[in-house]
Structure formats: C-alpha cells, structure tokens
Residue frames as a rotation matrix with the C-alpha (Angstrom) as fourth column:
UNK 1
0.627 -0.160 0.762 42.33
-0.127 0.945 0.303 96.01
-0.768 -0.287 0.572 -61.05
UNK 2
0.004 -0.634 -0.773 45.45
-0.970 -0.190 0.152 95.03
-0.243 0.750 -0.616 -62.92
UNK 3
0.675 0.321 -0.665 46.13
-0.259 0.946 0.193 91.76
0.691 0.042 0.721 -64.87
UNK 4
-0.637 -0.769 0.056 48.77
-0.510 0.366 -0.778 91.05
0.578 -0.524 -0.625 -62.36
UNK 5
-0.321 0.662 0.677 45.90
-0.893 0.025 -0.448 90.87
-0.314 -0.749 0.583 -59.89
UNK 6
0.469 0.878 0.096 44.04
-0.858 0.479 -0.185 88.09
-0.208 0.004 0.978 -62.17
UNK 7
-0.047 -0.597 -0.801 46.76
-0.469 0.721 -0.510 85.77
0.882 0.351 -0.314 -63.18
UNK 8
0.855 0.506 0.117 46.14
-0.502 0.749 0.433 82.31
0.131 -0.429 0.894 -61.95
UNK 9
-0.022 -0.970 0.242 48.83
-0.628 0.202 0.752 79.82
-0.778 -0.135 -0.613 -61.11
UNK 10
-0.550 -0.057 0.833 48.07
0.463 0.809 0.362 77.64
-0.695 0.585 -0.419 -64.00
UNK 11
-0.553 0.090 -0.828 47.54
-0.460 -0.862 0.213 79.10
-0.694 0.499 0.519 -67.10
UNK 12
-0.974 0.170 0.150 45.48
0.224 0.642 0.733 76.34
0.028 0.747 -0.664 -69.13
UNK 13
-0.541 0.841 0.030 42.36
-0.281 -0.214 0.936 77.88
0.793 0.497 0.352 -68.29
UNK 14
-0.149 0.673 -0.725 41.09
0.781 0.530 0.332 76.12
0.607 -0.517 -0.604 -65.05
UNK 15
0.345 -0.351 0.871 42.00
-0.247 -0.929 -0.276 79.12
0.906 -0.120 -0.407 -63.03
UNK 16
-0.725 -0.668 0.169 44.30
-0.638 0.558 -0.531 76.98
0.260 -0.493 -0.831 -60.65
UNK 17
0.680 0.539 0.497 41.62
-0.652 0.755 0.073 74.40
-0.336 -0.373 0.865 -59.98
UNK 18
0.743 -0.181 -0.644 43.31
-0.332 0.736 -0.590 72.12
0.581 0.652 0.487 -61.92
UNK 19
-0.775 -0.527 -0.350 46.80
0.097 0.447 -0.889 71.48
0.624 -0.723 -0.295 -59.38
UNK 20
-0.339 0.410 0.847 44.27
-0.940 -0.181 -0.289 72.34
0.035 -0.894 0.447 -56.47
UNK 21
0.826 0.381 -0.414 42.14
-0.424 0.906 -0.013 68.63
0.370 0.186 0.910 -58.02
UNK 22
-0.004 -0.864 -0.503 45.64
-0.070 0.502 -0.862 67.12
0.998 0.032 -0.062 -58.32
UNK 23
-0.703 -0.678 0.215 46.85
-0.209 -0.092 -0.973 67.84
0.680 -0.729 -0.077 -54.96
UNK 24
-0.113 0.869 0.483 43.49
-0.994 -0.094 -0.063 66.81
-0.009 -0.487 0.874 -53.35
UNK 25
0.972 0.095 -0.217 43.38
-0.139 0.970 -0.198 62.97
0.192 0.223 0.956 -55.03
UNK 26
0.066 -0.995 0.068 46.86
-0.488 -0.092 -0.868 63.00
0.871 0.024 -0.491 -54.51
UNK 27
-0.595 -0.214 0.775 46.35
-0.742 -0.226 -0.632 63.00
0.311 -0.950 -0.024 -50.83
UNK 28
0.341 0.905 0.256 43.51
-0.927 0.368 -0.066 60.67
-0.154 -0.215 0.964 -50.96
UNK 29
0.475 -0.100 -0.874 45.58
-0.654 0.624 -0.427 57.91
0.588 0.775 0.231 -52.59
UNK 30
0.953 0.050 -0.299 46.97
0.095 0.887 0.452 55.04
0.288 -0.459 0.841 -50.82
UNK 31
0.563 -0.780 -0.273 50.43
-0.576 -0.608 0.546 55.08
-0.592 -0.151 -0.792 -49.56
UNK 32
-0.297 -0.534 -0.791 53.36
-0.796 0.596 -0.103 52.72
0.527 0.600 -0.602 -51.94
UNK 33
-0.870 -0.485 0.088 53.30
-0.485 0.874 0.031 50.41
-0.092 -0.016 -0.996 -49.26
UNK 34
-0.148 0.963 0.224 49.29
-0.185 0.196 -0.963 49.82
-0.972 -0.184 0.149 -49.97
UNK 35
0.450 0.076 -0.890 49.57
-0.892 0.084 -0.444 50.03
0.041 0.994 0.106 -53.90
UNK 36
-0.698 -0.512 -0.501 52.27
-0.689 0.669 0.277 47.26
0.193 0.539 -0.820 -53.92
UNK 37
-0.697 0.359 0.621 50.28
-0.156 0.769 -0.620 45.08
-0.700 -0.529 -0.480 -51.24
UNK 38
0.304 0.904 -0.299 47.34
-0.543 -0.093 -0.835 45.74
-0.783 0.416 0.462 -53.71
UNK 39
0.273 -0.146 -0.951 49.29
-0.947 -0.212 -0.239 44.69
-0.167 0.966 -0.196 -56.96
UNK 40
-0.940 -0.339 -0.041 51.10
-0.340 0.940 0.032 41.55
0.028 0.044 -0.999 -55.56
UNK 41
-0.486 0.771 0.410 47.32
-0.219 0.347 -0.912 40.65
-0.846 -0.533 0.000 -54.59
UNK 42
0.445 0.505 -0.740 45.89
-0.762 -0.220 -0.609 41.79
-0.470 0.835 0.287 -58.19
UNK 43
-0.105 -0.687 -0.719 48.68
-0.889 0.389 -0.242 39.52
0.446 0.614 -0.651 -59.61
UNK 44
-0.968 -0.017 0.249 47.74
-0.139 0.866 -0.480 36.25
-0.207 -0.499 -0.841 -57.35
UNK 45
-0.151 0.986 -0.076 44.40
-0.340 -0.124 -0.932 36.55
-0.928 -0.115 0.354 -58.66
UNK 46
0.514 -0.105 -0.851 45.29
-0.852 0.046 -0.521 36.35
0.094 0.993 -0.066 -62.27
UNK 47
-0.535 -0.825 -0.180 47.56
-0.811 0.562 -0.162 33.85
0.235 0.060 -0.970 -61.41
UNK 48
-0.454 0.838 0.303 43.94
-0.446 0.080 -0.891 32.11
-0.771 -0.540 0.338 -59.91
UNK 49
0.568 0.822 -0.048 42.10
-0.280 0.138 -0.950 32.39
-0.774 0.553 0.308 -62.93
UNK 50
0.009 -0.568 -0.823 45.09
-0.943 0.269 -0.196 31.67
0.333 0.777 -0.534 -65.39
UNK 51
-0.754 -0.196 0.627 44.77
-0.641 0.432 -0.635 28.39
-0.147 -0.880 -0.451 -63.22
UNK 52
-0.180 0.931 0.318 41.35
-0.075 0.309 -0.948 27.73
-0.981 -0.195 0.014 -63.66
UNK 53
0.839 0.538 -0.077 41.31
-0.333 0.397 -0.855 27.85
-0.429 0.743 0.513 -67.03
UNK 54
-0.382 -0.651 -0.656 44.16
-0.841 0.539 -0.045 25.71
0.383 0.535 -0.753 -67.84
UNK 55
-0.665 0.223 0.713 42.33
-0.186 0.875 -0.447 23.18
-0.723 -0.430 -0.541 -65.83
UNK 56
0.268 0.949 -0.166 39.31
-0.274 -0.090 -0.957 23.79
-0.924 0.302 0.236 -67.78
UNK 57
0.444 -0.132 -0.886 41.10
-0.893 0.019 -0.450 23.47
0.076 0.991 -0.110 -70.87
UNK 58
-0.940 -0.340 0.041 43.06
-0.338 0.940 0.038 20.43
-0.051 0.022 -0.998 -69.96
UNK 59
-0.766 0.043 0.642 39.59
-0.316 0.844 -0.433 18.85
-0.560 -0.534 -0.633 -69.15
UNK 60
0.545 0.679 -0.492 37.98
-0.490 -0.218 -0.844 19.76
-0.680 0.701 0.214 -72.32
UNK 61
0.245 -0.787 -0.566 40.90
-0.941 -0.334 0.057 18.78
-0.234 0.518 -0.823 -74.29
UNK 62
-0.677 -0.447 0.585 40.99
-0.551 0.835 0.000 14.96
-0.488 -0.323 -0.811 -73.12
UNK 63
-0.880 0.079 -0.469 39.67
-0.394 0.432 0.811 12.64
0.267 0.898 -0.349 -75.36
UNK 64
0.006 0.979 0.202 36.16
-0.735 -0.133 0.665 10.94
0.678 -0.152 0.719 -74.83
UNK 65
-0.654 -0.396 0.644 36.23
-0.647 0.734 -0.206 7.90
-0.391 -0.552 -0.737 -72.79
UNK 66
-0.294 0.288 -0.911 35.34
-0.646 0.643 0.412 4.88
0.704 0.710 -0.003 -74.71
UNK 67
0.558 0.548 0.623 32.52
-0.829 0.334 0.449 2.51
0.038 -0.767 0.641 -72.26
UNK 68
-0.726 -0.660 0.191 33.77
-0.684 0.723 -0.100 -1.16
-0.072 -0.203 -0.977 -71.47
UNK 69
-0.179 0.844 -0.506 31.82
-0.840 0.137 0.525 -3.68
0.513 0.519 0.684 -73.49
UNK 70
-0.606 0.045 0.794 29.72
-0.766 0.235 -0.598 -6.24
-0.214 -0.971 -0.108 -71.52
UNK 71
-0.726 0.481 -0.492 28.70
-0.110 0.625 0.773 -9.57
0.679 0.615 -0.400 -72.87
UNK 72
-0.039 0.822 0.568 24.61
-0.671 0.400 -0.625 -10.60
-0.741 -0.405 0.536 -71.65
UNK 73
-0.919 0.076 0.388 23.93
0.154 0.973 0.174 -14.32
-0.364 0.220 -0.905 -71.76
C-alpha cells in the first residue's frame, strides 16, 4: 500500500468526512426562497414585540391619576 493510496480529499484530519458533513446539511437546508420567507417573518415578530413593549412602557410611564374629590353632607 502506497501513501498515494491513503490520501484523503481533505487534509485537516477528518479523512474527508468533513466536506462529506458539509455536503449532507447542505442539502438538508431550506431553499433562498424559504430562508427569506423565514426572515421577513423573524423580522415581523420583532417588530411585534418591539410593539408591545413600547406600549408597556408608554403605560408605565404616564403619570398617576389623581381621584376627583367628593364633598358628603
């Protein structure tokens, strides 16, 4: 056996697992037009909760309300 024989395609040690992984999740991954659909979505969420708590703060923020005095005979 020569080393020609053992030489992997990737030389960092995995002994080509390492593109084989890649090129496996690769394939598994959504396609662009699923990632954007995902991101514009991720981003209308935040936009959601960036929402919610500006309400929350606005209605923390407002002074107390002061009662409305009532004379008893």
């Amino acid at each position: 056996m020569s080393e020609t024989d053992t030489q992997t395609p990737c030389d960092c040690g995995c002994r080509g697992a390492g593109p084989l992984l890649t090129a496996f999740l690769r394939r598994l991954a959504p396609s662009e037009a699923v990632s954007q659909h995902f991101q514009a979505a991720h981003l209308e969420v935040l936009k959601g909760l960036r929402e919610l708590l500006d309400e929350q703060i606005a209605a923390r923020s407002e002074p107390p309300r002061q009662g409305t005095k009532i004379s008893v005979e």
